[in-house]
Residue frames as a rotation matrix with the C-alpha (Angstrom) as fourth column:
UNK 1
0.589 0.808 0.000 0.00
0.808 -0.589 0.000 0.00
0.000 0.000 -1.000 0.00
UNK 2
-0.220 -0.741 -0.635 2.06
0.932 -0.352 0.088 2.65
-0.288 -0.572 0.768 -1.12
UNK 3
0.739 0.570 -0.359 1.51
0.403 -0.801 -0.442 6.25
-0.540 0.182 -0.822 -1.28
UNK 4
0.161 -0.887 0.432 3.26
0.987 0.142 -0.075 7.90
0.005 0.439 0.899 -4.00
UNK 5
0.383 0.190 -0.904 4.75
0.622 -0.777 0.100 11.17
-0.683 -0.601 -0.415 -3.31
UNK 6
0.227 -0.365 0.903 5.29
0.972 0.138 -0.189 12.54
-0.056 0.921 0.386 -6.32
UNK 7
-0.480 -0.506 -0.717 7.77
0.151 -0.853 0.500 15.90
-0.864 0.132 0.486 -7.23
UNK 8
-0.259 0.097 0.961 6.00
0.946 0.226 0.233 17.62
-0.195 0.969 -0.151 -10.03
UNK 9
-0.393 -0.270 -0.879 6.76
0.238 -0.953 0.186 21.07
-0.888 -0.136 0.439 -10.86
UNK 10
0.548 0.613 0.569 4.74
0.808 -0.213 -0.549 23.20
-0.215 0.761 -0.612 -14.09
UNK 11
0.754 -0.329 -0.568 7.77
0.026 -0.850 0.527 26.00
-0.656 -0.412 -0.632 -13.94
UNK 12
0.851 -0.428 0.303 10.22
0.452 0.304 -0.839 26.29
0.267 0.851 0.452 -16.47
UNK 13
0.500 -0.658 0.564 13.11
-0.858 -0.466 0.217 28.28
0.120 -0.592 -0.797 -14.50
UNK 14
0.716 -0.060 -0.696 16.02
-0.082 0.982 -0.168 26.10
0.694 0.177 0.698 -15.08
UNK 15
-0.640 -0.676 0.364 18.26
-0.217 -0.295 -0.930 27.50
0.737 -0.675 0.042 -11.86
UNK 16
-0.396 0.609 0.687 15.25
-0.918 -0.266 -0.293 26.80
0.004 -0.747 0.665 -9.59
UNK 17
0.128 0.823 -0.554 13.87
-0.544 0.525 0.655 23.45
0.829 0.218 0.515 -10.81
UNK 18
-0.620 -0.183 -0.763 15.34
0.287 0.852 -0.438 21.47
0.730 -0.491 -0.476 -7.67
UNK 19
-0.841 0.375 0.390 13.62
-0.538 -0.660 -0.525 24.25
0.060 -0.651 0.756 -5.80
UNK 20
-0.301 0.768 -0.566 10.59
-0.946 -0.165 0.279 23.67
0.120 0.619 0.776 -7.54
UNK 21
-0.190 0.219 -0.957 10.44
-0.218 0.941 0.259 20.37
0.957 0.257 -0.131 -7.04
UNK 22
-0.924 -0.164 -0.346 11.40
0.372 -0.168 -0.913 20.37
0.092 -0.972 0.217 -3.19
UNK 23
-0.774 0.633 0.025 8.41
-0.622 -0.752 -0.217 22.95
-0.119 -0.183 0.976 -2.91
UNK 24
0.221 0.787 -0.576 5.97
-0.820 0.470 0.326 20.33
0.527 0.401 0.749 -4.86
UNK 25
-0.495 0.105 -0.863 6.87
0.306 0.950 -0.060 17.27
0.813 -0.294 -0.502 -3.04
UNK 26
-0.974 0.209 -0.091 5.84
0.028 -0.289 -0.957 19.58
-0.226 -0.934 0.275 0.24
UNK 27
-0.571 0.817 0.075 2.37
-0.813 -0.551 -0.190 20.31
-0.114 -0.169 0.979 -1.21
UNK 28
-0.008 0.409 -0.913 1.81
-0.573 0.746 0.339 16.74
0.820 0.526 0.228 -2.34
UNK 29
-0.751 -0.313 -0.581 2.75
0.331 0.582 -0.743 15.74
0.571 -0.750 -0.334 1.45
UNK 30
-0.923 0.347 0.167 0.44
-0.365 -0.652 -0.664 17.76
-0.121 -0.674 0.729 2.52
UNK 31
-0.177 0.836 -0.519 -2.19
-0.971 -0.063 0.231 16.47
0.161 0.545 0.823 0.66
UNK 32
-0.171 -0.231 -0.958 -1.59
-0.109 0.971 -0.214 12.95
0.979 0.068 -0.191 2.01
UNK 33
-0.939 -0.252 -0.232 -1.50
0.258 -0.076 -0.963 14.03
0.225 -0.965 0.136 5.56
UNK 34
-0.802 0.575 0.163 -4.80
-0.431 -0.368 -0.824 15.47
-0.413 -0.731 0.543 5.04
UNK 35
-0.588 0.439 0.679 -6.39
0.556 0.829 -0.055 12.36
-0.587 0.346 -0.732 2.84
UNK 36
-0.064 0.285 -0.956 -6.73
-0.261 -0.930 -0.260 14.93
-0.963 0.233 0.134 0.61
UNK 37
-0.618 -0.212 0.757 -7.05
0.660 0.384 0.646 12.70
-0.428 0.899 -0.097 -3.10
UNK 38
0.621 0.629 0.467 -8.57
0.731 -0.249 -0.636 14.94
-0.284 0.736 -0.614 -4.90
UNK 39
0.679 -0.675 -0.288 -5.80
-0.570 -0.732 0.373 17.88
-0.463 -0.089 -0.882 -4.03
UNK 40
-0.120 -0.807 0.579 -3.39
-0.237 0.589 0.772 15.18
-0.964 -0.044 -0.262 -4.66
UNK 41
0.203 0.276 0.939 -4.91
0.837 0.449 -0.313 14.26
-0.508 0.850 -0.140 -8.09
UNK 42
0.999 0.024 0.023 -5.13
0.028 -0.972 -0.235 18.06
0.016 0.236 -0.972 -9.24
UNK 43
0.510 -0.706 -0.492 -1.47
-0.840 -0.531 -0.109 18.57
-0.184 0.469 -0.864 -8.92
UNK 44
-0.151 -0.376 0.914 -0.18
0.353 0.844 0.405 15.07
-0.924 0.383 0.005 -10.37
UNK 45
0.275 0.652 0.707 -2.01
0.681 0.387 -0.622 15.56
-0.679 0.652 -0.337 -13.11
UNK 46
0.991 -0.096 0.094 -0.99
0.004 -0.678 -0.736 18.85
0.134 0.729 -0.671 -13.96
UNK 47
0.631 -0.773 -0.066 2.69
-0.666 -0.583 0.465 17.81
-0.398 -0.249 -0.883 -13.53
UNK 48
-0.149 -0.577 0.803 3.34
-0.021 0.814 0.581 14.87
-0.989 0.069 -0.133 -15.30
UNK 49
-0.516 -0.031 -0.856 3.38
-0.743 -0.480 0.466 14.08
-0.425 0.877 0.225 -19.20
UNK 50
0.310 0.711 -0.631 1.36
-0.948 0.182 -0.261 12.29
-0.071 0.679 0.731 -21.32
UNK 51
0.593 0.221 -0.774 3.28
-0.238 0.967 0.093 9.20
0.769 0.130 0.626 -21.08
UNK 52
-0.060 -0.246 0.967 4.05
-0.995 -0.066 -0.078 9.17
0.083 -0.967 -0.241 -17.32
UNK 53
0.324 -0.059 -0.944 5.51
0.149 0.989 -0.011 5.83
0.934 -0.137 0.329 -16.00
UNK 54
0.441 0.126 0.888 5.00
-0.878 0.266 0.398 4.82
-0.186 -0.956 0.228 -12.35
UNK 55
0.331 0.382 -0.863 7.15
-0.210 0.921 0.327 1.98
0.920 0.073 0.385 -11.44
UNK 56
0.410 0.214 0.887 6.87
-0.910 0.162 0.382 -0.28
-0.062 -0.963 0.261 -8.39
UNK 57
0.252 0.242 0.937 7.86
-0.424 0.898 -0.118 -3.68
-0.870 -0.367 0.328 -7.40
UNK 58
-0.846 -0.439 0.302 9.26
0.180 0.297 0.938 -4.42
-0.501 0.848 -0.172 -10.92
UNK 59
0.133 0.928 0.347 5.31
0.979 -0.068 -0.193 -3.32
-0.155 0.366 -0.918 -12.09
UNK 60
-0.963 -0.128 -0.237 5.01
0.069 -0.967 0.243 -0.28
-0.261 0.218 0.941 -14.36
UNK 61
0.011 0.964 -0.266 1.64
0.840 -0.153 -0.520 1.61
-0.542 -0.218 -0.811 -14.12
UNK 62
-0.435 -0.158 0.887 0.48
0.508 -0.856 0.096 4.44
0.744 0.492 0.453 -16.46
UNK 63
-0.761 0.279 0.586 -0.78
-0.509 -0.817 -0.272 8.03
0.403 -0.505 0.764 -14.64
UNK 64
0.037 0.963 -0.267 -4.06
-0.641 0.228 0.733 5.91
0.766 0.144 0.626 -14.29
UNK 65
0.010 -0.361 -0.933 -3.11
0.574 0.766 -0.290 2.70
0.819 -0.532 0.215 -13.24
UNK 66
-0.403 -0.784 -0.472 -1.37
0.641 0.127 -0.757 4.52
0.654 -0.607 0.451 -10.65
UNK 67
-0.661 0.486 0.572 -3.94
-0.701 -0.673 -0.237 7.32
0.269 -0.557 0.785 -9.11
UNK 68
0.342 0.877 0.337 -6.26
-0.821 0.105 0.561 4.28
0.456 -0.469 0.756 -8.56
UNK 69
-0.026 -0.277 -0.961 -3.87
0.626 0.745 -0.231 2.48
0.779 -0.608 0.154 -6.53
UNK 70
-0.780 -0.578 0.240 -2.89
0.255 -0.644 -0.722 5.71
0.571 -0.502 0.649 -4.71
UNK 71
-0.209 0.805 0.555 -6.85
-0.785 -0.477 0.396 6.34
0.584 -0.353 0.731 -4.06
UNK 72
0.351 0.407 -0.843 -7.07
0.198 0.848 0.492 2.86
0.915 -0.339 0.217 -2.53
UNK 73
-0.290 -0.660 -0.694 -4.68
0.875 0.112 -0.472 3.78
0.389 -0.743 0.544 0.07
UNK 74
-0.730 0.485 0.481 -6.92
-0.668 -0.655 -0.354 7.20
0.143 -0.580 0.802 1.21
UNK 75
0.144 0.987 -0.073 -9.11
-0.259 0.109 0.960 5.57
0.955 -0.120 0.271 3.50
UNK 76
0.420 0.551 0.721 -10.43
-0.449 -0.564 0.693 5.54
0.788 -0.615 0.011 6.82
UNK 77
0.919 -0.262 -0.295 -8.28
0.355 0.875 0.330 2.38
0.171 -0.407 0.897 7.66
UNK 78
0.041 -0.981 0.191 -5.04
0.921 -0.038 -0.388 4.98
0.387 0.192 0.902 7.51
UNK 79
0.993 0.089 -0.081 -3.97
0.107 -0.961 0.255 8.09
-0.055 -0.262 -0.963 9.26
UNK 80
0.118 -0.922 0.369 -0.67
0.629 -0.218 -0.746 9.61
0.769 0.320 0.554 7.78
UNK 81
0.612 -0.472 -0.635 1.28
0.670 -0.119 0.733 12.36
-0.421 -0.874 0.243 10.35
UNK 82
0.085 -0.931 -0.356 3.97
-0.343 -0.363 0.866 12.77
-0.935 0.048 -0.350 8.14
UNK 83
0.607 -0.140 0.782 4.80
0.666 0.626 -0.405 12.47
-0.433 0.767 0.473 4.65
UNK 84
0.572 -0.636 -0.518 8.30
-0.278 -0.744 0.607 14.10
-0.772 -0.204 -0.603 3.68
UNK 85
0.571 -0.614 0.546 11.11
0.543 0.780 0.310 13.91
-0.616 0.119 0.778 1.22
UNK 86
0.593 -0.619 -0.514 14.02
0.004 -0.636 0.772 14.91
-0.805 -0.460 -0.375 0.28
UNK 87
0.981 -0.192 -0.016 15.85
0.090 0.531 -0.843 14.77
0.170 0.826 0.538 -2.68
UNK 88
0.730 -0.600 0.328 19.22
0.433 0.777 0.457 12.92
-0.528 -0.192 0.827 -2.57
UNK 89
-0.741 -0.629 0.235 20.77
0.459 -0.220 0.861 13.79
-0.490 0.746 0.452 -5.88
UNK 90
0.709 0.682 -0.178 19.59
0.183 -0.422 -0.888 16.30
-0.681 0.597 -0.424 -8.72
UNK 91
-0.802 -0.596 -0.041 21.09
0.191 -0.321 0.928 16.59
-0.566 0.736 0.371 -12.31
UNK 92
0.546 0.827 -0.133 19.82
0.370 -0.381 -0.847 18.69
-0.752 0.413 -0.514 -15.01
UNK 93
-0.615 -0.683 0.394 20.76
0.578 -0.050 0.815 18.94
-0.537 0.729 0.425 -18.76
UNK 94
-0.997 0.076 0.026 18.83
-0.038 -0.732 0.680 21.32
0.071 0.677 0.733 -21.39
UNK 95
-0.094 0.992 -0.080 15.18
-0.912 -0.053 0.406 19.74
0.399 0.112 0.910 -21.42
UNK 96
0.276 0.167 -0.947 15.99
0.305 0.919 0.251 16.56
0.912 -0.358 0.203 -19.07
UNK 97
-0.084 -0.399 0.913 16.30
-0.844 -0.458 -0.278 16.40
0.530 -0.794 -0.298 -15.58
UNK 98
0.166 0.108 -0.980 16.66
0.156 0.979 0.134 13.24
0.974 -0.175 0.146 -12.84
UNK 99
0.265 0.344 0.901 15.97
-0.782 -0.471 0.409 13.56
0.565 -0.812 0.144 -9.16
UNK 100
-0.193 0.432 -0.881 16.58
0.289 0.883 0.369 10.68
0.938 -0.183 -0.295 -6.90
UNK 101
-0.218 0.229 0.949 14.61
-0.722 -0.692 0.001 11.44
0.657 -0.684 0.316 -3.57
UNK 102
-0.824 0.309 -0.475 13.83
0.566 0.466 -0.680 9.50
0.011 -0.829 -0.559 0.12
UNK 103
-0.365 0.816 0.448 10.91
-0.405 -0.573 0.713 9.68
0.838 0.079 0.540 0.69
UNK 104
-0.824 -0.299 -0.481 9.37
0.206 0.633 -0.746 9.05
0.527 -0.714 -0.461 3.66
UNK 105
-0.002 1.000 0.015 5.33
-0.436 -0.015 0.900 8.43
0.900 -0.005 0.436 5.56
UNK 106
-0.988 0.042 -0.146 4.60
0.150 0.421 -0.895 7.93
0.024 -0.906 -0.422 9.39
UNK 107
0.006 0.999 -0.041 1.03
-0.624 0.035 0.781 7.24
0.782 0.021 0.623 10.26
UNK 108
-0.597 0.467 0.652 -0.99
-0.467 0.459 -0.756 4.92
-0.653 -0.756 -0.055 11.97
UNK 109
0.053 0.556 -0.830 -3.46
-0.524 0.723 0.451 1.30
0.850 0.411 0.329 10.02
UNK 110
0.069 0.800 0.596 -6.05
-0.933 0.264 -0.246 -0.27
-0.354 -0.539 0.765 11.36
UNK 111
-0.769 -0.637 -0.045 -4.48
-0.636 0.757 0.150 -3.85
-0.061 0.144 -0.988 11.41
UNK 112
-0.681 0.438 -0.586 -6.42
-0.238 0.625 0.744 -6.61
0.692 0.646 -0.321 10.98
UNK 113
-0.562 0.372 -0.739 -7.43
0.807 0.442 -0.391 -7.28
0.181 -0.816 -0.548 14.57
UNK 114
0.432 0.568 0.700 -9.10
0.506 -0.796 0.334 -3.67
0.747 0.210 -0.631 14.40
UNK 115
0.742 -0.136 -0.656 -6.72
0.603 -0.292 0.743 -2.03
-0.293 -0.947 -0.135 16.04
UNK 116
0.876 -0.478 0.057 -4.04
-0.331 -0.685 -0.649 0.76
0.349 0.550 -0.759 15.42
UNK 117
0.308 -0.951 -0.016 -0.71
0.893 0.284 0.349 0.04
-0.327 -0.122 0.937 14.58
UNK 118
-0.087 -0.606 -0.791 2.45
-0.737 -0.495 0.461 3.08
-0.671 0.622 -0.403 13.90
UNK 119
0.469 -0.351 0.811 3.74
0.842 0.456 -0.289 2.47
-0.268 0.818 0.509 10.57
UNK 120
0.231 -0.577 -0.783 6.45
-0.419 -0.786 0.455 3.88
-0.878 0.223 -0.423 8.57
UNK 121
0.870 0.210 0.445 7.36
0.362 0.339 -0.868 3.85
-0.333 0.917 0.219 4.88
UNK 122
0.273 -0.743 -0.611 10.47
-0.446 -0.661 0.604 4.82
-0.853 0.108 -0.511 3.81
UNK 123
0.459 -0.172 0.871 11.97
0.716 0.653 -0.248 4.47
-0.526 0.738 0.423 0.08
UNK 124
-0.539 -0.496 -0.681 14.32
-0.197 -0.712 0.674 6.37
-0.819 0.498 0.286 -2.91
UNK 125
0.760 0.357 0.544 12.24
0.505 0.204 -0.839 6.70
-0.410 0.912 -0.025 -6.01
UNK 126
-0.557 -0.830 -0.007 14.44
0.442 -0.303 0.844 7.99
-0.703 0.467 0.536 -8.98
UNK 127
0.551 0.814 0.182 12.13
0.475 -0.127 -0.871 10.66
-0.686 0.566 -0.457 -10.89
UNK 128
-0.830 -0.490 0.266 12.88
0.473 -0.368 0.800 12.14
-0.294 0.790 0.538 -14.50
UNK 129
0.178 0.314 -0.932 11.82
0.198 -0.940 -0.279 15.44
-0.964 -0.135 -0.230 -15.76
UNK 130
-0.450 -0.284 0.847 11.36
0.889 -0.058 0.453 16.36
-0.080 0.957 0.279 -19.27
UNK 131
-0.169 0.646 -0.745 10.24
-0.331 -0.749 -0.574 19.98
-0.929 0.149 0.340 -20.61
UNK 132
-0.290 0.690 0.663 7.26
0.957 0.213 0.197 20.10
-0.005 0.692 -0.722 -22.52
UNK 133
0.462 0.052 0.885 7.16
0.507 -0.834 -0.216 23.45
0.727 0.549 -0.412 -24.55
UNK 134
-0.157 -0.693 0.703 8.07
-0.426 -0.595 -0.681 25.59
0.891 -0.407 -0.202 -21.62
UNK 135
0.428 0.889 0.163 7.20
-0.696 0.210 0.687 23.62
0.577 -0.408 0.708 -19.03
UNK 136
-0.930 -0.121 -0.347 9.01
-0.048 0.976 -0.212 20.24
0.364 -0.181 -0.914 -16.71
UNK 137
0.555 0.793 0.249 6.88
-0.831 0.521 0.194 17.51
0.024 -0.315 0.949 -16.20
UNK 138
-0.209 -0.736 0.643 7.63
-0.801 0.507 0.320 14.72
-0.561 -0.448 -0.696 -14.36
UNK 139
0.197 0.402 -0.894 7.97
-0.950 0.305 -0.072 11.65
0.243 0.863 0.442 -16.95
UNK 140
0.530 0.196 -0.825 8.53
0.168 0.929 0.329 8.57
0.831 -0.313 0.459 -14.84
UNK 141
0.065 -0.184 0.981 8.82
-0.995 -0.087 0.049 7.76
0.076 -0.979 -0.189 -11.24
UNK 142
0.417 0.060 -0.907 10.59
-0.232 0.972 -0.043 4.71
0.879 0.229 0.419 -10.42
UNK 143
0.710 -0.187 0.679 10.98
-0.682 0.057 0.729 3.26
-0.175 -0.981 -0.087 -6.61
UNK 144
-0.541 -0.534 -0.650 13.83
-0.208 0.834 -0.512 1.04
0.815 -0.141 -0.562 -5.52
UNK 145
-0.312 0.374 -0.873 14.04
0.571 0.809 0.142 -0.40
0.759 -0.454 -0.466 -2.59
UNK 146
0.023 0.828 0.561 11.01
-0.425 -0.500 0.755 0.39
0.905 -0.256 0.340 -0.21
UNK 147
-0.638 -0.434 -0.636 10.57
0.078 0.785 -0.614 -0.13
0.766 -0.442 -0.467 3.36
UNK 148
0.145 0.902 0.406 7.97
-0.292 -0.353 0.889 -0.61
0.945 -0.248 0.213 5.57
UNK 149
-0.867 -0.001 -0.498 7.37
0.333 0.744 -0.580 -1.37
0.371 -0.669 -0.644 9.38
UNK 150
0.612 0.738 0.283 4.24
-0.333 -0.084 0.939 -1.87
0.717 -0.669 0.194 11.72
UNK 151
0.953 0.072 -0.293 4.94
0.217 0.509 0.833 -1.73
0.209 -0.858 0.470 15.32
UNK 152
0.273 -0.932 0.238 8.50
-0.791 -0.077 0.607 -1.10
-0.548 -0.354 -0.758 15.05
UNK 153
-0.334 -0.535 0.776 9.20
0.020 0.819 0.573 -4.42
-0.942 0.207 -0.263 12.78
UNK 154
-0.797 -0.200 -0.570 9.39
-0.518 -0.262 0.815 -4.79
-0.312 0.944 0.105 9.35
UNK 155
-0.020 0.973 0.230 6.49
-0.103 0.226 -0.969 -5.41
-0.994 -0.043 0.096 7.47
UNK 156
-0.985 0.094 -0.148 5.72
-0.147 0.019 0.989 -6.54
0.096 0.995 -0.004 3.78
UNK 157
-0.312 0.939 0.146 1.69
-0.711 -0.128 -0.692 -5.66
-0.631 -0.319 0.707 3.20
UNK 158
0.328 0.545 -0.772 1.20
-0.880 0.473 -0.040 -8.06
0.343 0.693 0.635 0.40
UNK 159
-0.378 -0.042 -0.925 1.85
0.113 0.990 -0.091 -10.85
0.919 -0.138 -0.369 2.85
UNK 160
-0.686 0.321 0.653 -0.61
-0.692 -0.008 -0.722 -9.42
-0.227 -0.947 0.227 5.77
UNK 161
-0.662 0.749 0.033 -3.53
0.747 0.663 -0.046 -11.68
-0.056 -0.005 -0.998 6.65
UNK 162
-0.780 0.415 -0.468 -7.21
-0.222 -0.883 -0.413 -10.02
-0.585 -0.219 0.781 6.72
């Protein structure tokens, strides 16, 4: 169940884009923290390109694919805290650009026994920027390696019970 936190910037300032990005990952945290998917849709959408690639888990998802996983994961069974991230490395070349960023999600899920567990999420996605006319948009977000725990111990959701 992961939430992607996507950097996606509509600015064309090419001294500023790490800025720009930084700045957007903050409003897109925000929008997570406050199970906000519609906010969260609204500025994806208007920051990514026509053939945006989401991969996960060795599974690549278009823009679609991927907002209705992301909406599965707003719901009443989650409270988020925190959702942050940072970006690691940034290069940038004429009309490309490549981010790789930690991200990171503290909350609280309603575990199977109906009770609240902490959780944390922590992962490096590796996003690429392309400008379109004057514009960057982010053209694919790819996670390595992701990490989750409930409780303090490491967790893998696609092997909870429930």
């Amino acid at each position: 169940m992961a939430i992607a936190v996507l950097g996606v910037v509509s600015m064309a300032s090419a001294d500023s884009l790490k800025n720009q990005i930084a700045e957007m990952n903050k409003k897109v945290g925000k929008t997570i923290v406050k199970q906000d998917y519609k906010g969260f849709e609204k500025i994806v959408k208007a920051g990514v390109t026509k053939d945006f690639k989401y991969i996960e888990g060795g599974q690549t998802m278009n823009l679609e694919q991927m907002l209705a996983m992301v909406k599965q994961s707003f719901s009443p069974q989650m409270k988020v805290s925190k959702a942050d991230s940072k970006i690691l490395s940034f290069s940038q070349k004429a009309k490309s650009a490549t981010a790789t960023v930690k991200h990171t999600m503290v909350g609280k899920m309603m575990g199977p026994d109906k009770k609240w567990h902490s959780m944390t999420q922590e992962g490096t996605s590796t996003d690429t920027y392309t400008m379109v006319g004057k514009e960057w948009k982010m053209s694919s977000m790819s996670w390595g390696e992701m990490k989750m725990t409930m409780d303090g111990k490491p967790f893998d959701p696609s092997k909870a019970g429930g």
